[in-house]
Each structure stands twice: as C-alpha cells, then as structure tokens.
Backbone as CSV, one residue per row, in Angstrom:
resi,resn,N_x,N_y,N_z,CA_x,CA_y,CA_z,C_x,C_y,C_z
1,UNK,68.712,40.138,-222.942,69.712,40.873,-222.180,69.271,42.332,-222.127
2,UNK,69.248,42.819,-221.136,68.635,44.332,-220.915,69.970,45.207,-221.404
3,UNK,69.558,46.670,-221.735,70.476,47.186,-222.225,71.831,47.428,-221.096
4,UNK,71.188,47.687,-219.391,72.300,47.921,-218.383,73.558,47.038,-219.184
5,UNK,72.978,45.510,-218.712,73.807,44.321,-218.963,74.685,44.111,-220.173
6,UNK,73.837,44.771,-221.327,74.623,45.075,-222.474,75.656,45.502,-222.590
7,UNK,75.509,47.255,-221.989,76.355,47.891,-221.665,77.690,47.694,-221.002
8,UNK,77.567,46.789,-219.608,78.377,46.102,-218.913,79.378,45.155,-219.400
9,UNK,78.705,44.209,-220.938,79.662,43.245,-221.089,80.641,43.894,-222.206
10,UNK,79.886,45.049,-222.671,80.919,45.520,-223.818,81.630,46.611,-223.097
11,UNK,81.260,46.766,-221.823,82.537,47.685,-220.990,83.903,46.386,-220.426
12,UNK,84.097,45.602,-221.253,85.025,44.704,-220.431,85.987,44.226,-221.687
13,UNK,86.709,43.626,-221.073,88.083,42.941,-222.242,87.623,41.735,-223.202
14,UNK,86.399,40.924,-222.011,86.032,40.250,-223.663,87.099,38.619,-222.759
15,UNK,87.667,38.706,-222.017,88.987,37.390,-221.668,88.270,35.860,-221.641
16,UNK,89.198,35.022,-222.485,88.803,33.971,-222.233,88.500,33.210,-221.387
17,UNK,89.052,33.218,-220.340,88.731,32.976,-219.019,89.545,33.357,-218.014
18,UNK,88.648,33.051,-216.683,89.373,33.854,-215.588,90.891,33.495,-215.295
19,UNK,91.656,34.033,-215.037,93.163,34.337,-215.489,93.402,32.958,-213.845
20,UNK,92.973,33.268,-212.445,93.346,32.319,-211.959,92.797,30.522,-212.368
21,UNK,91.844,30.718,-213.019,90.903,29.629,-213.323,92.589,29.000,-214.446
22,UNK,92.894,29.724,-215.209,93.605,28.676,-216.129,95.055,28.866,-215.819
23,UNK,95.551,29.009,-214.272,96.688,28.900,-213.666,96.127,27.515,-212.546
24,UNK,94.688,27.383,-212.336,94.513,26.595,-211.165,94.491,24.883,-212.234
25,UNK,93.812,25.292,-213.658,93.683,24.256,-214.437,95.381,23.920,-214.528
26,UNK,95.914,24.646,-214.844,97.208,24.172,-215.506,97.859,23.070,-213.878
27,UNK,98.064,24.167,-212.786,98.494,22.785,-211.322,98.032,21.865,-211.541
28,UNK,96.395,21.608,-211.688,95.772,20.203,-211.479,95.806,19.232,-212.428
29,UNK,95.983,20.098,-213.813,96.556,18.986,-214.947,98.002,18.619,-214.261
30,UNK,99.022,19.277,-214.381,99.753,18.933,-214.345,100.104,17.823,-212.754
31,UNK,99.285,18.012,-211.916,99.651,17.252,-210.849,99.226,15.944,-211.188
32,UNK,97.921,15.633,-212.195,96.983,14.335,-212.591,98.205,13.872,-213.469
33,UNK,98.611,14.855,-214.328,100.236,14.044,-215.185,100.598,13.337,-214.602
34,UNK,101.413,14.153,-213.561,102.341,13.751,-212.550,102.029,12.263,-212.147
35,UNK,100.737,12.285,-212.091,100.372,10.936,-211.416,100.403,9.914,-212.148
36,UNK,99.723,10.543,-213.756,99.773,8.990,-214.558,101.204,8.526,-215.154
37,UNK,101.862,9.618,-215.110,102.803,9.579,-216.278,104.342,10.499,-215.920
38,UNK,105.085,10.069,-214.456,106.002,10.744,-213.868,106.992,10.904,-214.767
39,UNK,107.440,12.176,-214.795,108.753,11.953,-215.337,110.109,12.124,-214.825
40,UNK,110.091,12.541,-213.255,111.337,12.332,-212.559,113.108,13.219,-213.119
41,UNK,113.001,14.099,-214.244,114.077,13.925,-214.433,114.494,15.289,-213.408
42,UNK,113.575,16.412,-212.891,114.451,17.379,-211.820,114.774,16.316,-210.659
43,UNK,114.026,15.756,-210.183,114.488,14.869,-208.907,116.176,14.366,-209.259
44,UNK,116.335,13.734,-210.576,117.559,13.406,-210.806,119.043,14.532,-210.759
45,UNK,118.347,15.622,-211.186,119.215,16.438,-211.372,119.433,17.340,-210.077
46,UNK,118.343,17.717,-209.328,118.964,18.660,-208.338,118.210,17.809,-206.924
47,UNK,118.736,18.112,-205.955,118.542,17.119,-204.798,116.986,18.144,-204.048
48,UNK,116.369,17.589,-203.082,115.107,18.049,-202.486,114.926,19.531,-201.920
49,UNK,116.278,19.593,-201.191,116.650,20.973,-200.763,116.582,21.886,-202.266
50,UNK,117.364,21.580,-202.790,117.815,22.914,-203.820,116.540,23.248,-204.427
51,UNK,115.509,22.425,-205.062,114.519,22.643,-205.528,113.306,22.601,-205.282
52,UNK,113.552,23.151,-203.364,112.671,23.591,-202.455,113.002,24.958,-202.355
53,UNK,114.473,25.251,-202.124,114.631,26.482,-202.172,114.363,27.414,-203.741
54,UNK,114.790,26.674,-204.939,114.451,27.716,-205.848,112.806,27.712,-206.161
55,UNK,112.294,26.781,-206.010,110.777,26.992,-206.198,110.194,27.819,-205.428
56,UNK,110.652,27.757,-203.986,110.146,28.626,-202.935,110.603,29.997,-203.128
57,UNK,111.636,30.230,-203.916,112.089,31.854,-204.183,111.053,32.299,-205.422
58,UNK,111.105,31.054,-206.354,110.138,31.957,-207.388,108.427,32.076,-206.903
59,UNK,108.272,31.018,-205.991,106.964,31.045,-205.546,106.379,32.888,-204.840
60,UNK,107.303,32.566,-204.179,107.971,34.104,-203.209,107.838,35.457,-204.110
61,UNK,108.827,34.970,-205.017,108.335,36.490,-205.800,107.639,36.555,-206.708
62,UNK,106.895,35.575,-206.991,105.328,35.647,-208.042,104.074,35.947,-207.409
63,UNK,104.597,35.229,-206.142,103.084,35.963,-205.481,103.453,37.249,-204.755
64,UNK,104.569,37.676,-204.561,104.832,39.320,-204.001,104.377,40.009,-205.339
65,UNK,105.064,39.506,-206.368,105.002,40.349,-207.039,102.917,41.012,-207.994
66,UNK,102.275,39.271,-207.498,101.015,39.597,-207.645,100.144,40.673,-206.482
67,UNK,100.476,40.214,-205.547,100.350,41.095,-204.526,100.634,42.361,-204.256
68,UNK,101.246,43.047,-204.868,101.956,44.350,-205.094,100.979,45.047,-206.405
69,UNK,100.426,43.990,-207.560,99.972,44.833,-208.562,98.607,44.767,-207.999
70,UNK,98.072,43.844,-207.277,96.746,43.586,-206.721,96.633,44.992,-205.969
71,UNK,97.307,45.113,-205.048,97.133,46.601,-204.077,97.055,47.767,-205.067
72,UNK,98.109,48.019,-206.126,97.970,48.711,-206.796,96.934,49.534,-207.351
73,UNK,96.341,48.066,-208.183,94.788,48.134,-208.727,93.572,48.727,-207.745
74,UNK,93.714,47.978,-206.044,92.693,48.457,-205.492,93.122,49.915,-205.168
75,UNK,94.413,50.231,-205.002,94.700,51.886,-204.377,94.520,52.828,-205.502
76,UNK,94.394,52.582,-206.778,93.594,53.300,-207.840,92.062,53.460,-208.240
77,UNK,90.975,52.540,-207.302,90.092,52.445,-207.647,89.937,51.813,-208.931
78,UNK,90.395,50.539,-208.960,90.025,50.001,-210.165,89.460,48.478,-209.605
79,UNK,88.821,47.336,-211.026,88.387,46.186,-210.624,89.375,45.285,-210.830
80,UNK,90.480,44.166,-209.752,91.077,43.612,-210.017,91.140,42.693,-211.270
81,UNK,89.593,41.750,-210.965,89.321,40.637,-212.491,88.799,41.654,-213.734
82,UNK,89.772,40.766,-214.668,89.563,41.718,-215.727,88.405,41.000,-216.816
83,UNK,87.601,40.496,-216.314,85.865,40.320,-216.477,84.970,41.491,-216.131
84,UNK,85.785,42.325,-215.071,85.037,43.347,-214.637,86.053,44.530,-215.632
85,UNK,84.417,45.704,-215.705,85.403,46.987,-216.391,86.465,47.510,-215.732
86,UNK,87.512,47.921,-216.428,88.284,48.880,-216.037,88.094,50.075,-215.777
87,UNK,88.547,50.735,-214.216,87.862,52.377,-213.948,89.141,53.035,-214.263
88,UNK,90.430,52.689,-214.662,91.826,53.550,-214.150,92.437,53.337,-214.841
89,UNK,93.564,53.566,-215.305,94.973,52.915,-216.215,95.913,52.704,-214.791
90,UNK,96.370,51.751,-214.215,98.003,51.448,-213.508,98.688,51.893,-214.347
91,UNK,99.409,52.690,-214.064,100.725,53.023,-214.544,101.930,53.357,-214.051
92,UNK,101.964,53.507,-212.443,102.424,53.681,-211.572,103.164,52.150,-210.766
93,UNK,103.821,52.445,-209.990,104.289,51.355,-209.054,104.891,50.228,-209.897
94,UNK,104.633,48.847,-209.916,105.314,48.200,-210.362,105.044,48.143,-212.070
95,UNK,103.764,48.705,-212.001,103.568,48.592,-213.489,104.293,50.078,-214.211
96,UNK,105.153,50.662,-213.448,106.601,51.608,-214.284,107.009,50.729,-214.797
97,UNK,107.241,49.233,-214.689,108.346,48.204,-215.377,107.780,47.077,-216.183
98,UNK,106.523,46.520,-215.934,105.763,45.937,-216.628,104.362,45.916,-216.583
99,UNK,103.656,45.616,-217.790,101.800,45.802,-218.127,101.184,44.760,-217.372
100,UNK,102.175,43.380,-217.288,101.472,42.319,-216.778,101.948,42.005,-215.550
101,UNK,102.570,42.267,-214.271,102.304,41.723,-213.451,101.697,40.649,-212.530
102,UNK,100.825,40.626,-212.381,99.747,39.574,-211.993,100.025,38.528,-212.548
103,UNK,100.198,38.476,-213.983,100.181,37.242,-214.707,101.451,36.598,-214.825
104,UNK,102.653,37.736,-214.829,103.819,37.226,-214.111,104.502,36.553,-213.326
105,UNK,103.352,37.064,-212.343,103.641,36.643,-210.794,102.906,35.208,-211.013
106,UNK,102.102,35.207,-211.205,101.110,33.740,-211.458,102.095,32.994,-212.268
107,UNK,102.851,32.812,-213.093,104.014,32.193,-213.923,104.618,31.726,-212.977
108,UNK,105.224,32.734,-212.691,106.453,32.270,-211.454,105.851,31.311,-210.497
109,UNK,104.686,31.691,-209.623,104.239,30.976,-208.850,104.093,29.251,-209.455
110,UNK,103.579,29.063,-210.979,103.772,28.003,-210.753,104.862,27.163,-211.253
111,UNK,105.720,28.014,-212.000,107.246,27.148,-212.064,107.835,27.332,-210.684
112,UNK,107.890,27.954,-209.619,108.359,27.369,-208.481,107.410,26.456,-207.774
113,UNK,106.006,26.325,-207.758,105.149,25.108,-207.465,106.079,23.659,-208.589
114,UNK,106.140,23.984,-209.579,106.697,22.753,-210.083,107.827,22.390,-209.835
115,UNK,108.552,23.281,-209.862,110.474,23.020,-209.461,110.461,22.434,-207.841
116,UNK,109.829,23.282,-207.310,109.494,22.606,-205.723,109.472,21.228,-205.593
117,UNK,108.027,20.620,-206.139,107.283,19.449,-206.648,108.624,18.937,-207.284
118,UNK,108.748,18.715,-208.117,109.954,18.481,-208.932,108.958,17.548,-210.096
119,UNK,108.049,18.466,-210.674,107.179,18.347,-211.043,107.370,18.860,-212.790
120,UNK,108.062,18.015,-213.432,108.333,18.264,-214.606,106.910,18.644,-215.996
121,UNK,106.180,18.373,-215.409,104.553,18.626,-216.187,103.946,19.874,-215.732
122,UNK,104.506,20.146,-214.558,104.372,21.796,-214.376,104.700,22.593,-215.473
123,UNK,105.813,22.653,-215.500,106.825,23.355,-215.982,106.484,23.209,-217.737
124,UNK,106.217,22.519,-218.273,106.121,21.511,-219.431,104.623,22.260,-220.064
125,UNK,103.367,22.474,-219.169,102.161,22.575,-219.323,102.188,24.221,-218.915
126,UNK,102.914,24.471,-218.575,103.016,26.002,-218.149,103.291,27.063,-219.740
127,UNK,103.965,26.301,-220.523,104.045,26.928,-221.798,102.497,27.229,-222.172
128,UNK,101.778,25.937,-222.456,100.882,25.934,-223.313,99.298,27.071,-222.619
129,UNK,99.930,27.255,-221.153,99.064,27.871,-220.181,99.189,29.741,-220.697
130,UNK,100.234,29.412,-220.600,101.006,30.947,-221.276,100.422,31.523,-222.373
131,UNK,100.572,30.386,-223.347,99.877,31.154,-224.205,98.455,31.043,-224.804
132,UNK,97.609,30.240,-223.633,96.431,30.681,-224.013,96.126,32.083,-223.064
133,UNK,97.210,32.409,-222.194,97.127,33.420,-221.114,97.153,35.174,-222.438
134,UNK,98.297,34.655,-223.243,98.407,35.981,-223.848,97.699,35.703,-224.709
135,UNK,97.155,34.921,-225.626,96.331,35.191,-226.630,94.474,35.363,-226.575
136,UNK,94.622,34.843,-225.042,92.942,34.691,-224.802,92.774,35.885,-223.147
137,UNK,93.432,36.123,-222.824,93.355,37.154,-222.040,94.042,38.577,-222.393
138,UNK,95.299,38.302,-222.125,96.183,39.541,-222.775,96.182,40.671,-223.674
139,UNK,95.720,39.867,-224.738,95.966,40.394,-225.670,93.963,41.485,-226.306
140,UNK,93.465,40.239,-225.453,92.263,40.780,-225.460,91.926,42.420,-224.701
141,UNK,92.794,42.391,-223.503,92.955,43.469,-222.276,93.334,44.295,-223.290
142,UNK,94.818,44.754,-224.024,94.969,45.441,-224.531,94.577,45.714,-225.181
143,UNK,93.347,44.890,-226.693,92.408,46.136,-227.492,91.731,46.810,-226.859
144,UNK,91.013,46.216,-225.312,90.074,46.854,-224.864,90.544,47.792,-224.232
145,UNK,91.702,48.479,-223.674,92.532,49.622,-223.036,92.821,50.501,-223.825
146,UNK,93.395,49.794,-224.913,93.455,50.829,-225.710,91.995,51.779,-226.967
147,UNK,90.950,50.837,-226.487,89.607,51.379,-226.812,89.023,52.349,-226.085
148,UNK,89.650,51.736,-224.619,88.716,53.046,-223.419,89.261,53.769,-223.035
149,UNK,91.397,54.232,-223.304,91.568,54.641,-222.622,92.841,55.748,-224.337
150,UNK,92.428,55.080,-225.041,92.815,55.410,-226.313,94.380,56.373,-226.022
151,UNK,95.288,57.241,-226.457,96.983,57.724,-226.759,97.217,57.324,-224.938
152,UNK,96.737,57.536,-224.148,97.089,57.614,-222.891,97.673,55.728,-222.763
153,UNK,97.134,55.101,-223.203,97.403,53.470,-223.306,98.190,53.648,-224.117
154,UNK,98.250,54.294,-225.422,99.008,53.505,-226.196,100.174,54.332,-226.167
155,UNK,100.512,55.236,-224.929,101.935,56.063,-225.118,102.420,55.144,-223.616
156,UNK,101.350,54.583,-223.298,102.036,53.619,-222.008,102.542,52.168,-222.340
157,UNK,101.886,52.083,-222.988,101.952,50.349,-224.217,103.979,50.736,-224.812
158,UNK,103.580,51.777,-225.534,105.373,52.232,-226.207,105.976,52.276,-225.151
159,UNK,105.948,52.137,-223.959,107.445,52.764,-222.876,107.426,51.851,-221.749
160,UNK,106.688,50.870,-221.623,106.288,49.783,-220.320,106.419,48.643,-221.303
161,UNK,107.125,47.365,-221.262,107.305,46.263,-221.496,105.963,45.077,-221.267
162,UNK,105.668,44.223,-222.234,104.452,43.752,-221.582,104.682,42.523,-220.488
163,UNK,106.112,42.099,-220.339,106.287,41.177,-219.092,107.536,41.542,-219.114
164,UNK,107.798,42.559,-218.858,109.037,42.992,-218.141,110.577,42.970,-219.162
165,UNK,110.502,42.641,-220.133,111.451,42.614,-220.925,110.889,42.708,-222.168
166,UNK,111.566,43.928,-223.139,111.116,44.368,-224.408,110.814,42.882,-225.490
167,UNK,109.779,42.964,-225.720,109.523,42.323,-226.938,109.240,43.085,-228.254
C-alpha cells in the first residue's frame, strides 16, 4: 500500500459497511423471509389501504428526510459515503436537530417499505439492521469526527441528538 493510500484509509471512519449496502441487505432478507416463512399478522390487523398509506408516509419522509441531509452534505463541500473522508462538519440545516439523518431516513424508508408490504420481517430484521448500523457505522463516524474535527464535534455531539431524540 503506498503511503497516498495509507493516508486515505486512515483519513476515513473505518465503517463496516456501506450504510445503503446493509439497508438493501436487510429488504432482500427480509423479502426472501417473506417468501419462505410469511407471517401475515399486519395484513390481519390493518386493511391494504391503511398500510399503504402509513408506509407511504414513512417512506415519504425517510427519503425527504435523506434527501435533505444528502444536499446538505454536497452544499458544504463534503463526501456523502462515509468510506470517503470527511472535508466539513454539517451542523446546520437538518442536522440543528439530529447527527444521523440519512440513516434515519433509511429506517423509516424501510419500515414504511415493510408496513406497505405488510411485510412483518421487515420490520422484525430492521432491529438487528439498526444495530449493526450504530455499532459498525455510527459509532465508528463519531470517533473519527471527533479525531478530525476534535471540541468543535464534541460541543456539537453535547447539543444535537444522535437520532433525533436525547439518548
């Protein structure tokens, strides 16, 4: 590995994998569930309409709401995938209210893909998606922000929520 390249991989977060890669794994598991092993019980409970419309609202605002931090990122000059270095801190726009966005929005998107679906293995497999999301991406982002971008991160870390509600 030449030193450029060196340089390059230790300018980055280090993430387990690409953040859409294990939102696209989690749909396709869960749709192959779906197939071997239905479990039917939203179909029972709410009729086709209703859980077209609430899937389609959260679908709606997971991907607005990815879409909004996406622009963000590019109107700061920064690299959306966080495989690539970070040039900027967001701190502005939607990220006044939360650190994660994107990954938010990607949540939502697929509990309303599942509620839609009426796709109970969505919803079910979406936990376990979660938290390889914060422990193998997330959490990785934040040592590395707060390495490159040191009190300026971590006085933004104290006053910004990391998904929108204090933990």
């Amino acid at each position: 590995m030449s030193e450029q390249q060196s340089n390059r991989a230790a300018d980055t977060a280090g993430v387990i994998a690409p953040p859409p890669l294990i939102a696209l794994a989690t749909l396709l598991a869960a749709l192959g569930m779906d197939w071997l092993y239905p479990l039917s019980v939203l179909g029972s409970y709410f009729t086709w309409t209703v859980r077209l419309l609430l899937g389609g609202a959260l679908l709606a605002a997971g991907g607005t709401l990815a879409v909004i931090a996406e622009r963000t990122f590019r109107r700061i000059g920064t690299n959306v995938p966080p495989w690539q270095p970070t040039l900027a801190l967001a701190t502005g726009g939607i990220y006044r209210w939360l650190r994660n966005p994107m990954y938010v929005g990607s949540a939502l998107m697929l509990a309303g893909i599942g509620i839609a679906l009426g796709s109970e293995w969505m919803l079910i497999l979406l936990i376990p998606a979660w938290l390889l999301l914060h422990y193998g991406v997330v959490l990785r982002e934040e040592r590395y922000l707060e390495a490159k971008f040191g009190d300026d991160y971590r006085r933004y870390k104290a006053s910004v929520p990391r998904y929108g509600w204090p933990m």
